[in-house]
C-alpha positions as YAML, in Angstrom:
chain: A
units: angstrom
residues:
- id: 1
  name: UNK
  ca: [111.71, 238.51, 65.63]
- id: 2
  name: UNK
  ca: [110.34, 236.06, 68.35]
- id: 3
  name: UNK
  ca: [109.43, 233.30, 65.42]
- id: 4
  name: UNK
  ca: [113.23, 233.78, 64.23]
- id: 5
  name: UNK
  ca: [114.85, 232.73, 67.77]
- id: 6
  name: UNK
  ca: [111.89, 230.16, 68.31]
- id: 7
  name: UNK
  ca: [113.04, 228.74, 65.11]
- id: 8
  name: UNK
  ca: [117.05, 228.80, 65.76]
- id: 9
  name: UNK
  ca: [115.92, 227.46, 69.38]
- id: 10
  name: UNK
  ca: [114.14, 224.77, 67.52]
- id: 11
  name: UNK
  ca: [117.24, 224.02, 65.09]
- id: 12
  name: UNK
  ca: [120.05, 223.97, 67.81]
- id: 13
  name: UNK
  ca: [117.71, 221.41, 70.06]
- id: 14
  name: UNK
  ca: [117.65, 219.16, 67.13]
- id: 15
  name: UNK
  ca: [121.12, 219.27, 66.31]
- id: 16
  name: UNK
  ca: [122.65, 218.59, 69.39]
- id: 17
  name: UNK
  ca: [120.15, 215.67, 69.89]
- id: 18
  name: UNK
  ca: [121.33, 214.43, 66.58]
- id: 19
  name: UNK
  ca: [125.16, 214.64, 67.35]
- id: 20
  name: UNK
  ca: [124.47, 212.65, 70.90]
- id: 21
  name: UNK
  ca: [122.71, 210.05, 69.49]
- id: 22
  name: UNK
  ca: [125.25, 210.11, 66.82]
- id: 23
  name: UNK
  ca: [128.08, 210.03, 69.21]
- id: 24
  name: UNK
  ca: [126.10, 207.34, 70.99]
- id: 25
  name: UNK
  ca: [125.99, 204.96, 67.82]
- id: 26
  name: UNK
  ca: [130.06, 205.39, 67.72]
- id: 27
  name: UNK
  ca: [130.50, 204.85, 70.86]
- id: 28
  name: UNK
  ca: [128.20, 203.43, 73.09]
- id: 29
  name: UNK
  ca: [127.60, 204.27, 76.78]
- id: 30
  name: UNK
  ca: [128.48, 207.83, 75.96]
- id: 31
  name: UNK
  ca: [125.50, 209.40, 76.96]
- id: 32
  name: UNK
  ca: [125.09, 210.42, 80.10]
- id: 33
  name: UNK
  ca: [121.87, 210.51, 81.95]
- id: 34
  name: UNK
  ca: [120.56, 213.11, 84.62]
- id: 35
  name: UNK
  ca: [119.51, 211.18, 87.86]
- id: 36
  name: UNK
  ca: [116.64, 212.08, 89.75]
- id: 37
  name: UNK
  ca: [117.01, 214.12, 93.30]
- id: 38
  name: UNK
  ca: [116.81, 211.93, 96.60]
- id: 39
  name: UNK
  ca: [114.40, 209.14, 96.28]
- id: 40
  name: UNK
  ca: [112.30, 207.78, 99.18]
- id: 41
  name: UNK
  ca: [113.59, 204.35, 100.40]
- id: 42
  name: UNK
  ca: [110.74, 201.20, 98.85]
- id: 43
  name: UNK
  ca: [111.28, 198.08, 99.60]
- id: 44
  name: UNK
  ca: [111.73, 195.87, 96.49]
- id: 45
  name: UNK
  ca: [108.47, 193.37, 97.69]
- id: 46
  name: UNK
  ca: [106.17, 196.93, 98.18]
- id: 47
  name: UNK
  ca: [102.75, 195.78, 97.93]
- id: 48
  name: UNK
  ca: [100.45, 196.62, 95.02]
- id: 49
  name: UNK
  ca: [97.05, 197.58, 95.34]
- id: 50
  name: UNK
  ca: [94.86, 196.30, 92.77]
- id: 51
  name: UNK
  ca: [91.75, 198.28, 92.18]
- id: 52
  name: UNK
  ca: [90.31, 196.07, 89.52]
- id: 53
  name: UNK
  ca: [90.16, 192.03, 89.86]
...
């Protein structure tokens, strides 16, 4: 019983990843994307530390 819903778990995933990137190809832009929660402010010139020379 639990392989049968893993594998109709498994087969709805794929679909509706197939249909958006269809839907993407027709129209593109369509996809939305989930944003992260609140970021911390960085400055854009944020030093880097390099740990090998």
């Amino acid at each position: 019983m639990t392989e049968h819903i893993t594998r109709h778990k498994k087969e709805l995933t794929c679909k509706v990843a197939l249909s958006r990137i269809r839907r993407e190809a027709r129209k593109p832009g369509s996809t939305g994307w989930v944003k992260g929660g609140r970021q911390l402010e960085q400055p854009a010139f944020a030093a880097r530390v390099v740990t090998s020379p």
